[in-house]
C-alpha positions as CSV (number, residue, x, y, z in Angstrom):
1,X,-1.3,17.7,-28.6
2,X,-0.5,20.6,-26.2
3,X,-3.2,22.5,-28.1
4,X,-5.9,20.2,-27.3
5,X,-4.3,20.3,-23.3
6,X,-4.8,24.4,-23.8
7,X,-8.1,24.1,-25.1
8,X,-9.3,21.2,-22.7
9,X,-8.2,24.1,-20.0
10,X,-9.7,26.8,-21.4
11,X,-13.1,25.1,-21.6
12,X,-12.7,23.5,-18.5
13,X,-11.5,27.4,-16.6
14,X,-14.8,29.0,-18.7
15,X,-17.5,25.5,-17.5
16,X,-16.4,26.9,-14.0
17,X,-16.5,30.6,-14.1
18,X,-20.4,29.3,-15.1
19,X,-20.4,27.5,-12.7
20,X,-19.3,29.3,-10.1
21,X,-22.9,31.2,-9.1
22,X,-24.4,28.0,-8.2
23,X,-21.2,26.5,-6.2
24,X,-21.9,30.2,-4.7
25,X,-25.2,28.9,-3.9
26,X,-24.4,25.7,-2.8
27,X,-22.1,26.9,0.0
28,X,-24.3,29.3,1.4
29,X,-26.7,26.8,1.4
30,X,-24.5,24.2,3.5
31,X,-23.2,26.8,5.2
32,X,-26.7,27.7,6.5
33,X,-27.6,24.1,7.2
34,X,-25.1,23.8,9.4
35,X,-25.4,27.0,11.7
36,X,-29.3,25.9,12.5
37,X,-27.8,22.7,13.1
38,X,-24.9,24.2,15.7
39,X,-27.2,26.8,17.0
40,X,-30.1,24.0,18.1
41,X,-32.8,25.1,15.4
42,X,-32.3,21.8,14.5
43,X,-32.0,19.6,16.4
44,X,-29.2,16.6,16.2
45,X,-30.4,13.0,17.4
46,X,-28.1,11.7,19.9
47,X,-27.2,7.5,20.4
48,X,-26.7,6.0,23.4
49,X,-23.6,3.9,21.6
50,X,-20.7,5.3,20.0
51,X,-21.0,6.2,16.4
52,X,-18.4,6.9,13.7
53,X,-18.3,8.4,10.5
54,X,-16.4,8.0,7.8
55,X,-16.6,10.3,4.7
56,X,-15.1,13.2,2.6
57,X,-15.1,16.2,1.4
58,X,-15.1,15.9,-2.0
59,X,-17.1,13.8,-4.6
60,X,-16.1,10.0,-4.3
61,X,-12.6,8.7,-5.0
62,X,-10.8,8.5,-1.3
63,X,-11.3,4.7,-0.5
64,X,-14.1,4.9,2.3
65,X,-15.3,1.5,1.3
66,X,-12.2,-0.2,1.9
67,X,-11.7,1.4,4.9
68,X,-14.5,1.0,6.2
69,X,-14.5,-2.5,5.6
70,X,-11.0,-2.5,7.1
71,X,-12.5,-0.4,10.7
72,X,-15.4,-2.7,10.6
73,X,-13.1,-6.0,10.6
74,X,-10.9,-4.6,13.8
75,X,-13.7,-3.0,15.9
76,X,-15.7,-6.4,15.7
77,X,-12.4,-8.8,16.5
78,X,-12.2,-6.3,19.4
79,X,-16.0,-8.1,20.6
80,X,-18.1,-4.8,19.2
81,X,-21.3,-5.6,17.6
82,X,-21.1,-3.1,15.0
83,X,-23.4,-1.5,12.1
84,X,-22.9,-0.3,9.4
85,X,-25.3,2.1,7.9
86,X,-25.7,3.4,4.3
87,X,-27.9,5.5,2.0
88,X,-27.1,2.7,-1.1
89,X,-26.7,5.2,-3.5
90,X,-28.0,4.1,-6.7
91,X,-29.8,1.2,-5.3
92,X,-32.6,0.0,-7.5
93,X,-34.6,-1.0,-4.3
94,X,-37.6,1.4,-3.1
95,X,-37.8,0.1,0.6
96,X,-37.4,3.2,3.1
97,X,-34.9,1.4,4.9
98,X,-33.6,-2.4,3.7
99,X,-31.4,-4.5,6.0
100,X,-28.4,-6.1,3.7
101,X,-26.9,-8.3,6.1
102,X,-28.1,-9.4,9.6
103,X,-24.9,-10.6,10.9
104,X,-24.6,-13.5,8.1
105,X,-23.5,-11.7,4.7
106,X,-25.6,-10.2,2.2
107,X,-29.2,-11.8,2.2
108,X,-30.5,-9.6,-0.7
109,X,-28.2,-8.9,-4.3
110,X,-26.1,-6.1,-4.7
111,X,-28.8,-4.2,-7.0
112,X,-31.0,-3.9,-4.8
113,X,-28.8,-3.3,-1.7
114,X,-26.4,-1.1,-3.6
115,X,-23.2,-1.9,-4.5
116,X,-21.0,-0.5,-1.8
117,X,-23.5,-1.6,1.0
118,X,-23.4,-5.6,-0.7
119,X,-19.5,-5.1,-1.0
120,X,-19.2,-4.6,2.7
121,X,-21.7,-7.0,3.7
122,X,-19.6,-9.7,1.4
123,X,-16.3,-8.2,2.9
124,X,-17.6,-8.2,6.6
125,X,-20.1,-10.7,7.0
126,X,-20.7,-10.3,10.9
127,X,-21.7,-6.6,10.7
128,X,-24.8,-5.4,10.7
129,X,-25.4,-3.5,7.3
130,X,-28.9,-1.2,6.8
131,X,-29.3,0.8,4.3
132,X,-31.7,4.0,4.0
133,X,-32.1,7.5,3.9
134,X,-32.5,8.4,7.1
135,X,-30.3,7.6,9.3
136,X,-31.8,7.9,12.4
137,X,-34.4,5.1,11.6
138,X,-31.3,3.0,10.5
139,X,-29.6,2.9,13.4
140,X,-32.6,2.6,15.6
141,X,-32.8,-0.7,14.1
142,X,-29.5,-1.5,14.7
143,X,-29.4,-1.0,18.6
144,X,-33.0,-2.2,19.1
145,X,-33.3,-5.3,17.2
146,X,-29.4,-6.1,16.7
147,X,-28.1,-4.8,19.7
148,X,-25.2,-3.0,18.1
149,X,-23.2,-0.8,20.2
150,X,-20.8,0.8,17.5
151,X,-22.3,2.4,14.7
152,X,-20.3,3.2,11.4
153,X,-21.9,6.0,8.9
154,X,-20.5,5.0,5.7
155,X,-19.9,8.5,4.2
156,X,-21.6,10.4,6.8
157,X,-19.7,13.6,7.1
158,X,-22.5,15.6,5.7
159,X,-25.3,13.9,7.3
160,X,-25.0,16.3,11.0
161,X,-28.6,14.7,12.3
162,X,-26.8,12.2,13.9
163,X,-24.3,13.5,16.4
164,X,-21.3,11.2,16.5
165,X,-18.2,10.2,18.8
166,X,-15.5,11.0,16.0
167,X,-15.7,12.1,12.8
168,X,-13.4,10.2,10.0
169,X,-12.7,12.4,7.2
170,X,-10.1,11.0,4.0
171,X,-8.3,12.9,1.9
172,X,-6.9,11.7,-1.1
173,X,-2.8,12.6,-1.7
174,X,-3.4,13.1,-5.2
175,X,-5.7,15.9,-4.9
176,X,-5.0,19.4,-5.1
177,X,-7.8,20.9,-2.3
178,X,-6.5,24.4,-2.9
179,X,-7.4,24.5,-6.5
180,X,-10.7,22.4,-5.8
181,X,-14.0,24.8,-6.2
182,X,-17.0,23.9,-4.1
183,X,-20.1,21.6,-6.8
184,X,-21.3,21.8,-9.4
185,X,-18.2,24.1,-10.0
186,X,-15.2,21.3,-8.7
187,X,-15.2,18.5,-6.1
188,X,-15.7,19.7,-3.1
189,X,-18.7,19.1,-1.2
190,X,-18.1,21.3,1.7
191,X,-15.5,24.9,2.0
192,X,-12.0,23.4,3.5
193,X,-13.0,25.2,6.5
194,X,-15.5,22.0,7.4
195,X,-11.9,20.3,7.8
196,X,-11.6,21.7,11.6
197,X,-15.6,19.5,12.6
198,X,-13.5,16.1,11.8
199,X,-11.7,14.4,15.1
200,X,-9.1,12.5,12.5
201,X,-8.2,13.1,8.9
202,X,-6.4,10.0,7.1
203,X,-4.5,11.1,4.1
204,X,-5.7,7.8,1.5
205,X,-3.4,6.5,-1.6
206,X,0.0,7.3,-0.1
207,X,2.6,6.3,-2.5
208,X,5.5,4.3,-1.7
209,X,8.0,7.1,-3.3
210,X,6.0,10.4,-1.9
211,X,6.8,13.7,-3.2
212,X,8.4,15.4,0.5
213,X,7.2,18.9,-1.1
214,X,3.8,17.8,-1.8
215,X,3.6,15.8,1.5
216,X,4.8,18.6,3.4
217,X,2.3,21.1,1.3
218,X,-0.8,19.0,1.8
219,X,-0.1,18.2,5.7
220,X,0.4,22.1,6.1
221,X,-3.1,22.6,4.5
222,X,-4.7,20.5,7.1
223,X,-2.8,22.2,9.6
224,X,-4.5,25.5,8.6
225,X,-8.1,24.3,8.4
226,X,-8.0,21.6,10.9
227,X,-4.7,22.3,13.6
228,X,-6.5,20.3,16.2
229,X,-7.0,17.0,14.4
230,X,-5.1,14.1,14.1
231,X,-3.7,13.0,10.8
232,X,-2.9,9.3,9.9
233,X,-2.2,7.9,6.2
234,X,-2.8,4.5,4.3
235,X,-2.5,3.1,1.3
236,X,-4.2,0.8,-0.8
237,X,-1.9,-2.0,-1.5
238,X,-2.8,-4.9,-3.9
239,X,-2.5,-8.7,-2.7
240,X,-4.0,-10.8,-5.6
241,X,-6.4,-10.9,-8.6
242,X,-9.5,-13.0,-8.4
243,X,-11.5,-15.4,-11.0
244,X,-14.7,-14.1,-11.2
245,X,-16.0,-17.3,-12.0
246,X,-14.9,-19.3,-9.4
247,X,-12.8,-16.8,-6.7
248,X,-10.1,-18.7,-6.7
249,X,-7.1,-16.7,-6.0
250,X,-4.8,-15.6,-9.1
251,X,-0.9,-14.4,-8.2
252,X,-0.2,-10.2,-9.4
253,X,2.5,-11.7,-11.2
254,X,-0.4,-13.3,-13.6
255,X,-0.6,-10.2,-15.5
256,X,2.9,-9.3,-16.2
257,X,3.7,-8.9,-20.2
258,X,-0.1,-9.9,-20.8
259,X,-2.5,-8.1,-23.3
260,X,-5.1,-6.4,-21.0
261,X,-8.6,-5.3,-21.4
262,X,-9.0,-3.0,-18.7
263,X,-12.4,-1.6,-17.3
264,X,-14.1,0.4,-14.4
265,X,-16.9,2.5,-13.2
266,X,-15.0,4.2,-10.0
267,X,-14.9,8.2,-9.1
268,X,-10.8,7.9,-10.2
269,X,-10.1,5.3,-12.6
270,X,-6.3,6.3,-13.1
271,X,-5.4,4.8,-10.0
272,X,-6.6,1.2,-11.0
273,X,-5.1,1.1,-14.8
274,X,-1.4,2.9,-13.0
275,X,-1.4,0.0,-10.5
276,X,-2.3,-2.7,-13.0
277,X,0.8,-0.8,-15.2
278,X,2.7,-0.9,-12.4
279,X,2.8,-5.0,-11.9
280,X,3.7,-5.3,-16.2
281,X,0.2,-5.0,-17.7
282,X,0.3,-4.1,-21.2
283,X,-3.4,-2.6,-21.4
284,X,-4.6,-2.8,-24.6
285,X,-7.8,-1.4,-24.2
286,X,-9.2,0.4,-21.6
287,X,-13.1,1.6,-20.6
288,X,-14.0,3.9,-17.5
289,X,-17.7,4.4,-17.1
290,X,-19.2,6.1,-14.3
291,X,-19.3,5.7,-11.0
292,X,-21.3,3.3,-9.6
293,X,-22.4,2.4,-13.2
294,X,-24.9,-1.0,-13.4
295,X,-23.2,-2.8,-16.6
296,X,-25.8,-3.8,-18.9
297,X,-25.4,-6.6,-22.1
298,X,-24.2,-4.1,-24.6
299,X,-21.3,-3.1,-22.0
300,X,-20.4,-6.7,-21.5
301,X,-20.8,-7.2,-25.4
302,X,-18.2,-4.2,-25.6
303,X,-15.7,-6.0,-23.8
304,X,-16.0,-9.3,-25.4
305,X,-15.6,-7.6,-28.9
306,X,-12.1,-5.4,-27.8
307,X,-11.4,-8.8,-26.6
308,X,-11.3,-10.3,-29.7
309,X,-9.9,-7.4,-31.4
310,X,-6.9,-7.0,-29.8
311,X,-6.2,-10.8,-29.1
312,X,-6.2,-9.9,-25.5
313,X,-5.6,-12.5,-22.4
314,X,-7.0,-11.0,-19.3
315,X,-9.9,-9.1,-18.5
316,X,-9.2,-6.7,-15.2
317,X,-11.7,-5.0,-13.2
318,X,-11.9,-3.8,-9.7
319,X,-13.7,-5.7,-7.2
320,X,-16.1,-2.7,-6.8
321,X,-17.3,-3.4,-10.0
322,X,-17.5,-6.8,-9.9
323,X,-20.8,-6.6,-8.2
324,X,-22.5,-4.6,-10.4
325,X,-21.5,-7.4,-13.5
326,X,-24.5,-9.9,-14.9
327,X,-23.5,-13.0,-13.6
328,X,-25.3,-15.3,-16.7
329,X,-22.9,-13.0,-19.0
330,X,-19.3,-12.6,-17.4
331,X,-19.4,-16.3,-17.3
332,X,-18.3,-16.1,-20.8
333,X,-15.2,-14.2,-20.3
334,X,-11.8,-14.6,-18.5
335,X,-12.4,-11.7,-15.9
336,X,-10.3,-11.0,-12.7
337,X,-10.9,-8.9,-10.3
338,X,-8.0,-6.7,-8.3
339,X,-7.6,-7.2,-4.6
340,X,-6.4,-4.7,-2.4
341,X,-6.4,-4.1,1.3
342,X,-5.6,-1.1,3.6
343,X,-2.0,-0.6,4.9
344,X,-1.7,1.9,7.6
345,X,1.1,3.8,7.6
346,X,1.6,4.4,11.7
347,X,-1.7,4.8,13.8
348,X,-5.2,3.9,13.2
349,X,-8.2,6.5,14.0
350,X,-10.1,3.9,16.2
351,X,-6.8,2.6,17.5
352,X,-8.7,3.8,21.3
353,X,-11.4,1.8,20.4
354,X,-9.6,-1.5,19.2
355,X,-9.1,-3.1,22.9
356,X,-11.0,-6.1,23.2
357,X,-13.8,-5.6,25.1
358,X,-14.6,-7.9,27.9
């Protein structure tokens, strides 16, 4: 076994050393984009209400969609009309710009709206949720004919045409940024130099037992790159599991000493199958497929057949993926999805803007 680990390494060490020309590229190119940007060869587009972002660094995997949700659900109990704009990645509409929700929930399905962008919309009906490319046209839209006066980019870090009031950027505890090389190479999406343009960093997926060492280690990192922002923390804490079928609510305890089929198509699938683990799961079989992956009928005929294999009792997914499941076919399974909501470990980023507004 620790020959395969050795030679997973090696090939992994020699796919980047390939690789590293075109992350070369890819910085300089970033790099370049945003010195026309700071310099006012190009020009930013400025909103006459506040606007947030909310992104990363690195490729997926942080939790912005909870917390987005989470942000959206305090600034609007504070009386904000708020949007929330998106590109939908892997969307299967073609529509320039769709609107997902007008204030009501979803009023298209998540394949065409994109799964994160339906998620939200289902998590926080009375936003505003548009989705699109460009950004600009988006949240026109959503001060014109909504009236919004808080905008939230939903992974907007890299997306500079917009000027914004704060910058959100997550970092996952779990990752180690120093050894991360910028794409196609590693992770990163941006040099940790691009730390120091975010207004707060929130360190996502905080464990309840943190290592001080590594805690210490990764706050001094930020420190370097970023010594002027503010730093909160979170973690993703699981409440229930709910029937797909119906949504009606299913106790953690559900799953303790049960045979599990375990699946998901999320940037870092360890996190889910350690936390169902960690309430007594006994997964017997487990699938990750790619992010944001649409499951088709041979996926769902894949699951029914480890099913019945292993003589398994639950099916467990993440709620994520739940949205991007053919409703005529999980109907024929016992699936339940994980719940989880954001704990905040001391202060909130918006906490500023979370006075209720007369």
């Amino acid at each position: 076994m620790k020959v395969i680990e050795r030679n997973n390494k090696s090939s992994h060490s020699l796919l980047t050393k390939l690789l590293s020309p075109a992350s070369f590229a890819y910085g300089a190119a970033s790099y370049l984009r945003l010195k026309l940007y700071s310099s006012g060869y190009l020009e930013q587009t400025h909103l006459p209400v506040k606007v947030i972002s909310i992104g990363n660094i690195t490729c997926g995997g942080t939790g912005k969609t909870p917390i987005t949700i989470d942000l959206a659900r305090r600034l609007i109990k504070a009386n904000n009309k708020v949007a929330i704009l998106s590109r939908g990645y892997r969307r299967k509409s073609t529509d320039k710009f769709l609107v997902v929700s007008a204030g009501n929930g979803p009023i298209v399905d998540a394949s065409t709206a994109g799964d994160e962008p339906f998620m939200i919309s289902k998590n926080v009906p009375e936003a505003i949720v548009i989705v699109g490319s460009k950004r600009k046209i988006t949240a026109d839209i959503a001060i014109k004919k909504y009236g919004c006066n808080i905008i939230l980019l939903d992974d907007g870090f890299q997306h500079i045409q917009l000027s914004r009031s704060e910058d959100i950027v997550l970092i996952d505890y779990n990752d180690d940024l120093h050894k991360q090389a910028l794409l196609p190479a590693g992770r990163l999406r941006e040099p940790l130099s691009a730390l120091a343009r975010a207004q707060s960093i929130v360190i996502t997926k905080v464990p309840k037992e943190k290592n001080e060492k590594e805690w210490s280690d990764l706050n001094d990192l930020i420190a370097k790159y970023a010594p002027q922002t503010k730093i909160s923390s979170c973690r993703f804490t699981s409440y229930c599991l709910e029937k797909i079928s119906n949504q009606e609510s299913v106790s953690l305890n559900t799953i303790a000493g049960k045979k599990i089929i375990a699946f998901c198509g999320i940037a870092q699938p360890k996190h889910f199958y350690k936390e169902l683990e960690s309430y007594g799961a006994d997964i017997v079989f487990r699938k990750s497929f790619a992010d944001h992956h649409w499951y088709s009928h041979k996926d769902i005929h894949e699951l029914k057949s480890n099913f019945n294999k292993y003589n398994a009792d639950i099916i467990v997914t993440t709620s994520k993926d739940a949205v991007r499941l053919l409703p005529d076919l999980v109907q024929q399974l016992p699936i339940l999805t994980l719940k989880q909501e954001v704990e905040w470990l001391g202060a909130i980023p918006i906490n500023n803007l979370l006075v209720t507004q007369v």
